[in-house]
N, C-alpha and C positions, 0 to 999 in steps of 0.2 A: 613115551611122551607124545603127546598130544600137539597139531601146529593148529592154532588157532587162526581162522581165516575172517579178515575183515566183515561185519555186519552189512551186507548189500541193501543197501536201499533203494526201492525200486519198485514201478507198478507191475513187474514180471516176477512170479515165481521163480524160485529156485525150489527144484522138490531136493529131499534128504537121496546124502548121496552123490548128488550135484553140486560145482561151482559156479560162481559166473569168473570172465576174465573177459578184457577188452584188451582188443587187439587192432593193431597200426595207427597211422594220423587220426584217422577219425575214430579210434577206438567204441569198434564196432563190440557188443558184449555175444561172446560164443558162452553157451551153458554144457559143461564137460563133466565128466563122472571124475568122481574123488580119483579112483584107481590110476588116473593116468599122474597120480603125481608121483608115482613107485617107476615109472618108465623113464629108464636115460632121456630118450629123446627128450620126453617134457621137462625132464631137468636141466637140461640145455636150453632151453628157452626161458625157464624162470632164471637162468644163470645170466641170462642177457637182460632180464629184468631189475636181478639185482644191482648189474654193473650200469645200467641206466640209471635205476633211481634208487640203490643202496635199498633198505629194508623200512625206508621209512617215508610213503609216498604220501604230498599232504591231502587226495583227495583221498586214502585208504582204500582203492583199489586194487586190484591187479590187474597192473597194465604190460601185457608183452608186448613190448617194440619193435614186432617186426613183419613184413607185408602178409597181408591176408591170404594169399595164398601161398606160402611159406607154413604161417601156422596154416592151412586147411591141409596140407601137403603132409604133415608132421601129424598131425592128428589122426587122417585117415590111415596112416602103418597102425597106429595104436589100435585100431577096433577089430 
């Protein structure tokens, strides 16, 4: 099955392959490879997204809640 990821509207690309997600207060937008959603770590991070804002955000983003360098921290084990 298939997880459908909200339509990003935006004057930046996203090439195939890629997401965007925006992360902390200022929800800053990182562009990250599909792959890291098969990675605990980044399931841990969306697990704190969903207990923020459950599965149904009303700007249809993906927002992680949590300081930028935490996600930068979490991302760079991933590559």
């Amino acid at each position: 099955m298939a997880i459908r990821l909200p339509r990003i509207i935006s004057s930046k690309k996203v090439s195939k392959g890629y997401f965007a997600v925006y992360v902390g207060e200022n929800q800053k937008m990182f562009v990250i490879p599909v792959s890291f959603l098969n990675q605990p770590l980044f399931q841990d991070l969306l697990g704190m997204s969903e207990q923020e804002f459950g599965y149904c955000h009303p700007t249809g983003s993906l927002i992680i809640p949590c300081n930028k360098d935490i996600f930068l921290d979490v991302t760079s084990r991933l590559n």
